[in-house]
N, C-alpha and C positions, 0 to 999 in steps of 0.2 A: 551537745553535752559540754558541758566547762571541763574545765583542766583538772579538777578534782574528781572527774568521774558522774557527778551528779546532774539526772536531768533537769533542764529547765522547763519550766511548766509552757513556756512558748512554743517547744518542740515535742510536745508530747500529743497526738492525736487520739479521742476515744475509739477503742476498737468494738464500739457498738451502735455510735452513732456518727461517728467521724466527725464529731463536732471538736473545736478545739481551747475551748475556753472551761475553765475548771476553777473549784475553790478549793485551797486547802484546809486541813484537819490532821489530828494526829488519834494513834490509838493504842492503847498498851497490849504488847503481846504477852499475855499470863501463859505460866509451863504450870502443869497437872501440881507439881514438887512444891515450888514456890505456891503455890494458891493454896495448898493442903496445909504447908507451915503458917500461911497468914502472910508472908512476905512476897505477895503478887504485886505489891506498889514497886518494888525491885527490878521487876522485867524493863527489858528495853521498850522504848516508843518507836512506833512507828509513821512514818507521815503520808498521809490519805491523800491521793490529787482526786478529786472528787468530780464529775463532769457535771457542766451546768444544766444540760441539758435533758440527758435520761439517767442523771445521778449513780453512771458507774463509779467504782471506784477501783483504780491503781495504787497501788501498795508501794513503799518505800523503805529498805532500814541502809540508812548511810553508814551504818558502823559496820557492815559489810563491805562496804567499797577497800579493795587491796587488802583485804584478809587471803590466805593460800586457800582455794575450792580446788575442787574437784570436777573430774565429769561423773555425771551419772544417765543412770535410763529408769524411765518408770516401766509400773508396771507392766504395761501395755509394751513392751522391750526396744520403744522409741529412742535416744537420745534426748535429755532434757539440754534445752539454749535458753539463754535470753531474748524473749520477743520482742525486744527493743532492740539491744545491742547485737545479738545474734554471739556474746559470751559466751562459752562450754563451760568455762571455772564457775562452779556455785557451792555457795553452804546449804545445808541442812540444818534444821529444828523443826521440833514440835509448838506448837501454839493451841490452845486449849478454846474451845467455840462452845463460850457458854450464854445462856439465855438468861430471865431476865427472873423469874422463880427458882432455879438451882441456884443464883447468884441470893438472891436473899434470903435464902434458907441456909447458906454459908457451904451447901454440897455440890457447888460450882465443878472442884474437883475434879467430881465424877463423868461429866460432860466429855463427848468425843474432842480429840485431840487432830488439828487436820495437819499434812506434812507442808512446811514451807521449804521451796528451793530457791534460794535468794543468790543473786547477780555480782559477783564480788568487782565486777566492773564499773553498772550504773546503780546495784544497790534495788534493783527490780525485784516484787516477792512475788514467789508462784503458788498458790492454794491448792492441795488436791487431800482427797479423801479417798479412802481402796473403795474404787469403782463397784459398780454390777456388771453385768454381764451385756450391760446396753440396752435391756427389760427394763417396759416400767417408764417411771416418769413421765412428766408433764410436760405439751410445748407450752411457752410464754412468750407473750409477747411485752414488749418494753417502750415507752417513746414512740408509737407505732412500727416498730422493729420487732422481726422474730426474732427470737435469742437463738443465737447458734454459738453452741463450744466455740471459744478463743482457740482453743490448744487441737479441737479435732472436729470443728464442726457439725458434730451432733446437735439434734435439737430438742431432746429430751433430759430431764431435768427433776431431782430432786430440793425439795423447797423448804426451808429453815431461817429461823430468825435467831441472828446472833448480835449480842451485846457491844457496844465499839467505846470501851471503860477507859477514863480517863486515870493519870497515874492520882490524881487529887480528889478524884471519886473514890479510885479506891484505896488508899489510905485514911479516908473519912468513912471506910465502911458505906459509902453510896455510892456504889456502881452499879447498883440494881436498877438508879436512876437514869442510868448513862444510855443518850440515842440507841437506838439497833439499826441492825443492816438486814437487808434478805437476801442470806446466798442460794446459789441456786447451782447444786451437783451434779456436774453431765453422767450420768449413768454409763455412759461407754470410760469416759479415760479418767473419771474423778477430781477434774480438775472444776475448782470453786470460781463460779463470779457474783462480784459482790454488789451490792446494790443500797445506797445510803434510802432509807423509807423517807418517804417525802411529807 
């Protein structure tokens, strides 16, 4: 980690295929408020380390790094850390996980909202949506890997395609155009991993 807190892409290994070589990206994260008003090109970006290999992706917002956090515990009544740094201090927001027809029908809006708990240390964002009950769900496999929950090694999984809008898409009204991802929601603790479509 440098002096400022932020990881270097050399020290960062994927935790799905332990491979360590990545491409960056960034992505804007829209709030329900701002998307509703038309001023979603206002949110913060966030920066993508994307893996080469089975194209996970690690999340980044450095404007986090030395903000005051907090500890918290999800639902599941765990203690949320940083899986990098192993940090207790994190923030919270909302981020809005819209697809790719609510987006160009301009009712984006209305699209679920997943909880981020972001690392005020290395600036690491954690995804989660309010779980099930652990029913349900699909295994996947990825890169010839099972997917198993990062956060609780579950291997069942709800499957959705979400938008990764750029802040210049969408101020030109074309983020409809913008890549997607496919997340995929562990049904036990709700925590999101992301997956750039290849």
């Amino acid at each position: 980690m440098s002096q400022d807190g932020k990881y270097q892409e050399s020290e960062l290994v994927c935790p799905i295929c332990a491979q360590n070589i990545f491409k960056q990206s960034h992505s804007l994260l829209s709030s329900r408020t701002k998307t509703y008003l038309g001023l979603d090109w206002t949110n913060p970006t966030a920066d993508m380390h994307i893996c080469f290999n089975c194209l996970h992706i690690l999340w980044f917002l450095d404007k986090a790094i030395g903000m005051q956090g907090e500890s918290l515990v999800w639902q599941d009544e765990q203690p949320l850390i940083c899986p990098l740094c192993q940090e207790e201090k994190l923030i919270s927001r909302e981020t809005l996980l819209s697809d790719k027809a609510t987006t160009m029908f301009n009712t984006d809006w209305g699209n679920p909202a997943a909880l981020n708990y972001i690392c005020t240390s290395c600036g690491f964002m954690q995804w989660f949506l309010n779980a099930a009950d652990g029913e349900g769900g699909e295994t996947v496999t990825v890169a010839d890997h099972e997917l198993h929950c990062t956060r609780c090694n579950h291997a069942h999984f709800e499957r959705s395609t979400t938008l990764l809008s750029s802040r210049s898409a969408t101020l030109l009204h074309l983020d409809w155009t913008s890549p997607e991802a496919d997340t995929y929601t562990c049904t036990r603790c709700g925590n999101i991993e992301w997956f750039q479509q290849g």
